[in-house]
N, C-alpha and C positions, 0 to 999 in steps of 0.2 A: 488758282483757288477753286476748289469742288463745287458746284453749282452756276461757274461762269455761264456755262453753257444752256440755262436754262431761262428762257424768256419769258415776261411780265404775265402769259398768261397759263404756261406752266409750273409756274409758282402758286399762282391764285388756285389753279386746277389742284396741285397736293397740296396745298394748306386745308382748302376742302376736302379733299379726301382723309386727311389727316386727321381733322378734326372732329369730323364724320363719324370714322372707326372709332376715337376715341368715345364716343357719345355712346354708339350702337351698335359696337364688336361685330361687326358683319363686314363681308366686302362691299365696298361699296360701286354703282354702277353710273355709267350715264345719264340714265336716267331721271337717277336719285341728283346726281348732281345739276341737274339741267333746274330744278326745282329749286336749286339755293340760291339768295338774293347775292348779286354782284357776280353769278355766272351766266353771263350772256349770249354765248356762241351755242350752236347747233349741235346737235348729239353724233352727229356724224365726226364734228371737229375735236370734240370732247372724247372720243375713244381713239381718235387717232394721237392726240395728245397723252392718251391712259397706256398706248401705245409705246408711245415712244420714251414716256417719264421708266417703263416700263421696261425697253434697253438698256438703257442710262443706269439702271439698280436702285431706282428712288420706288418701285411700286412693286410688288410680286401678284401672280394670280394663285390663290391657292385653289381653284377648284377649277373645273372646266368654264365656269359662267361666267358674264362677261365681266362681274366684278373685281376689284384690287385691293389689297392691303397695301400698307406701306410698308418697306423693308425697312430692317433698321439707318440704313442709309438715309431715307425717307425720314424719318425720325429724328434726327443727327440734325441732317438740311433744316427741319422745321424747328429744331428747337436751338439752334446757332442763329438761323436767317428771318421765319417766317411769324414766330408765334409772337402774340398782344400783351401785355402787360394784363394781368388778371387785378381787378379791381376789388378788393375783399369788402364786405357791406360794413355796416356799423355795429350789426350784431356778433359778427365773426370778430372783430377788433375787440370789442368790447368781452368776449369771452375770454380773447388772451390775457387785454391786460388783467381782466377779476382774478381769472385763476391763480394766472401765474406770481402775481402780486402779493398772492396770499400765501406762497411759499418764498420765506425771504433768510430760511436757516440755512441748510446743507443743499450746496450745491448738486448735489445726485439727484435728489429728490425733486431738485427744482430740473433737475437735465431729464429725469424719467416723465414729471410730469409736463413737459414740452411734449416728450415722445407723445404721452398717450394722445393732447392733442395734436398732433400732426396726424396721428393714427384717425381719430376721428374725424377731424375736418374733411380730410383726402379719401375715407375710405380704405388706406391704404393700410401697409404693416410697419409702424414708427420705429425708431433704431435712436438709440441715445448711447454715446462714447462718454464715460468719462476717463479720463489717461493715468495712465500708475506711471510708475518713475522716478520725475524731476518732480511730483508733488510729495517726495518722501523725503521733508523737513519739514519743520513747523517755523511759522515767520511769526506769530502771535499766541500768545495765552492770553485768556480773559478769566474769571469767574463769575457767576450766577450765584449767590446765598441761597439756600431755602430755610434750613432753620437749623438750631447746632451742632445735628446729626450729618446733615447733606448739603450737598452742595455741585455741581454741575460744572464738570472744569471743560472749559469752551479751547479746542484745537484749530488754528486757521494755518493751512499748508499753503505750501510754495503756489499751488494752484487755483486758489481760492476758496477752495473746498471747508465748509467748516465743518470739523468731528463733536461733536460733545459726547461726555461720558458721564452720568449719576456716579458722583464720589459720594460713599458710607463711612461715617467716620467711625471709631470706638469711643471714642471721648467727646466730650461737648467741647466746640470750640467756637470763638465770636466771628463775626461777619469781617474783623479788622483782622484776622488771622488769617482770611480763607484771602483777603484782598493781599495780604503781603504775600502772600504763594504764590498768586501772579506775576507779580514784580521780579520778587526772586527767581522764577521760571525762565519771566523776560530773555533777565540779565543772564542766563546759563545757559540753559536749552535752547533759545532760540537757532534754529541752522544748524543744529547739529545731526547727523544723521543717526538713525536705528544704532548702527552698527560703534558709536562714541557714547552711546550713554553707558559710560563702563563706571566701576567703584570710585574711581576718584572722582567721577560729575556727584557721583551720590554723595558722598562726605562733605564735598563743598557744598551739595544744597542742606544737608543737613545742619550743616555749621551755621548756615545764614539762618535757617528756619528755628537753632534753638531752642526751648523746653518743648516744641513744636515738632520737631524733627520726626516722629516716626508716622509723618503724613507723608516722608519720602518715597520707600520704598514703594507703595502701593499707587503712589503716583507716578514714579518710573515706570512702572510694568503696564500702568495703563497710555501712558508715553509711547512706549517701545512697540504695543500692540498698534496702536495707532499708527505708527508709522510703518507697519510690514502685513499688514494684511492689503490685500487687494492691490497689489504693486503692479501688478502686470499689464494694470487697464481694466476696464470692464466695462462689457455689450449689455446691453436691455432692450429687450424687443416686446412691443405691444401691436395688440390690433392682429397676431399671426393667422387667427382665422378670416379676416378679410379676403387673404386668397379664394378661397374657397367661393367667393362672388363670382369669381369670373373667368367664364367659360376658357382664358386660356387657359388654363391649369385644368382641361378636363384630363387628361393624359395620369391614370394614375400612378404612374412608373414617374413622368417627370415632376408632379407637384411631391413625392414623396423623396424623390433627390432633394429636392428645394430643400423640404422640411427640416430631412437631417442635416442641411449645411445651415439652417437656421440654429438647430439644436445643437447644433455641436459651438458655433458662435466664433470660431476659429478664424476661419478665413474671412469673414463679414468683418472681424475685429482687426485684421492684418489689412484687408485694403482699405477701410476707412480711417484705419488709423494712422496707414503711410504716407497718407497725404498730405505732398508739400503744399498744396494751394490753401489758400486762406480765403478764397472765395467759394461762392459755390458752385459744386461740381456734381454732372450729371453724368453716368455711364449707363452706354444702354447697350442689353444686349454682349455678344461678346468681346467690347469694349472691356469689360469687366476682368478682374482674370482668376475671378469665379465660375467656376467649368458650368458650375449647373443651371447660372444667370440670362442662357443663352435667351432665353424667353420672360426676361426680365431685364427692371432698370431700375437703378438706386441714384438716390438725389441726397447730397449731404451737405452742412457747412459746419467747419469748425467755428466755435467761439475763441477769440483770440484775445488776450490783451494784454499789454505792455510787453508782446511778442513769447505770450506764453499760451499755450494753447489748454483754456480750461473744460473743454469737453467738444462733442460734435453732437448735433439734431441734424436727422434724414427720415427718407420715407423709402421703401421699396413696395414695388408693382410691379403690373404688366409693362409689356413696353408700350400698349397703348395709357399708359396712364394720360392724364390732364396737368401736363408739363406746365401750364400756366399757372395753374393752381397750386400747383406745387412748390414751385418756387416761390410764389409770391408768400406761402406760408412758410416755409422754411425762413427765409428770408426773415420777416414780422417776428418770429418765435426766437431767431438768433438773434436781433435786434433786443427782444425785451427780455429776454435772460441777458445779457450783456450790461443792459442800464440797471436789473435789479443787485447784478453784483456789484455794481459802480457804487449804488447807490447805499449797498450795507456794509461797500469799504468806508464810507462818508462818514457812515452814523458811529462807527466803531474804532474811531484811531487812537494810538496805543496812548496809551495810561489812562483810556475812557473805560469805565464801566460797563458792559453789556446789560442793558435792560435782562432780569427773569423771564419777562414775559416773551421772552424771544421763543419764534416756533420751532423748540429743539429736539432734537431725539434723544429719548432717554435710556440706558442702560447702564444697567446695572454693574457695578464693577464688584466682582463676584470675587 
């Protein structure tokens, strides 16, 4: 295993140093280090060890002084072997649960606003996956009343994801009309893909629905959209100008590579979204096999459940980023998106009512 060879106080030597750069992007030196509590040996013994971490591939010098960075190797070693559980205060907890709590309708929105905080907490630029695909079925319909013109027909997909859409009616119809459209929808639609909602689903919902029946069509179509837009997955990046903090990215040839493999959203989408692992996964550097990543690292974890995977929250940075911090909020942020979906599977199972006052997105079905 990589790092066998490195003794108790070579370890100590690049966890400081590690930790170090990450703080104050500079190389750091003997000196500096002779100054930090729990390094104890002599400066003489401390460059011969900066030395030698130095062969090994764990340190580079980029300048002629006697200071080191750590290579990505370095980095690797310290975030596999070295680094501390990051402790988050009660303030940072407390901000996740307020927010994110207060988003309990559509999954995206609850997956975009994780991103933005990760983006903020970390400093860094937040990345939020939701997956197209296996979530193009609808496992539920609910309705919302508002009055005998409108009414809010509520879509939950294979993935958890709730759609809602503002239905217009032409005719006044009662709130026991708009509740049997649910039932009827149940019984029919439920599981069937885009591509089966053909004239013979429509006839049979029509027959069921009765003097009622030309709330069909216009419910089909808004059915059908729902399930074929955005199929493919879809990236959200917040926080993109954080780069712009930090002196690695002074290079403006390589922060303007970055950008566009930001902008184009392509390959950011293809590696975080190939990922078998279900825990959380850091790539630094060219680990990645994003060409332009070489001077960067991305940290991501899918949300998973009942073995389905309903989005991914990440962050990307420097490679010096604050890998502790990092994790520890990824981690907290896929945790409480996880329980708030648990939680609005709880409140809404089938032949329940969905409250109005649910925080839905409304549009218009035109």
């Amino acid at each position: 295993m990589y790092g066998s060879e490195l003794s108790n106080r070579k370890k100590q030597i690049l966890k400081a140093i590690v930790e170090s750069h990450i703080e104050l992007g500079e190389p750091i030196g003997s000196k500096s280090l002779m100054q930090l509590p729990g390094i104890s040996c002599s400066s003489a013994t401390i460059r011969n060890e900066m030395a030698e971490l130095e062969e090994l591939g764990y340190l580079e010098q980029p300048h002629t002084s006697a200071g080191r960075v750590p290579s990505q190797l370095g980095y690797r070693f310290y975030v596999d072997q070295l680094i501390e559980h990051y402790a988050m205060t009660k303030n940072e907890i407390a901000q996740i649960d307020r927010i994110l709590k207060s988003k309990t309708a559509e999954l995206d929105q609850i997956l975009l606003t994780a991103s933005k905080l990760a983006s903020a907490m970390t400093n860094y630029t937040g990345l939020a996956v939701k997956p197209g695909g296996s979530s193009a079925v609808i496992t539920r319909f609910e309705t919302a009343y508002i009055d005998e013109y409108n009414f809010v027909l509520i879509m939950i997909n294979a993935s958890g994801n709730v759609i809602s859409k503002h239905i217009r009616m032409t005719a006044p119809k009662s709130q026991d009309v708009v509740s049997h459209l649910a039932t009827v929808l149940n019984t029919t639609v439920v599981g069937l893909p885009a591509e089966a909602l053909n004239m013979s689903v429509m006839l049979k919902l029509e027959e069921e629905m009765g003097a009622d029946s030309e709330l069909i069509a216009p419910i089909i179509k808004t059915i059908y959209t729902a399930l074929t837009e955005n199929d493919g997955g879809e990236l959200q990046l917040t926080g993109i100008g954080n780069l712009l903090h930090y002196r690695d990215y002074e290079s403006p040839e390589q922060l303007g590579d970055l950008l566009g493999t930001l902008e184009q959203k392509d390959e950011i989408l293809k590696l975080v979204s190939g990922s078998q692992n279900e825990d959380i996964s850091v790539l630094i550097g060219s680990e990645s096999s994003v060409k332009v990543m070489n001077n960067s690292a991305i940290v991501f974890k899918p949300i998973v459940r009942d073995g389905k995977t309903l989005g991914v929250i990440g962050v990307l940075g420097p490679l010096r980023m604050d890998y502790a911090k990092v994790l520890e909020t990824i981690e907290r942020l896929c945790g409480s998106v996880g329980e708030i979906m648990d939680e609005y599977s709880a409140l809404a199972p089938p032949g329940k009512k969905v409250n109005k006052e649910i925080d839905i997105k409304d549009e218009d079905n035109d």
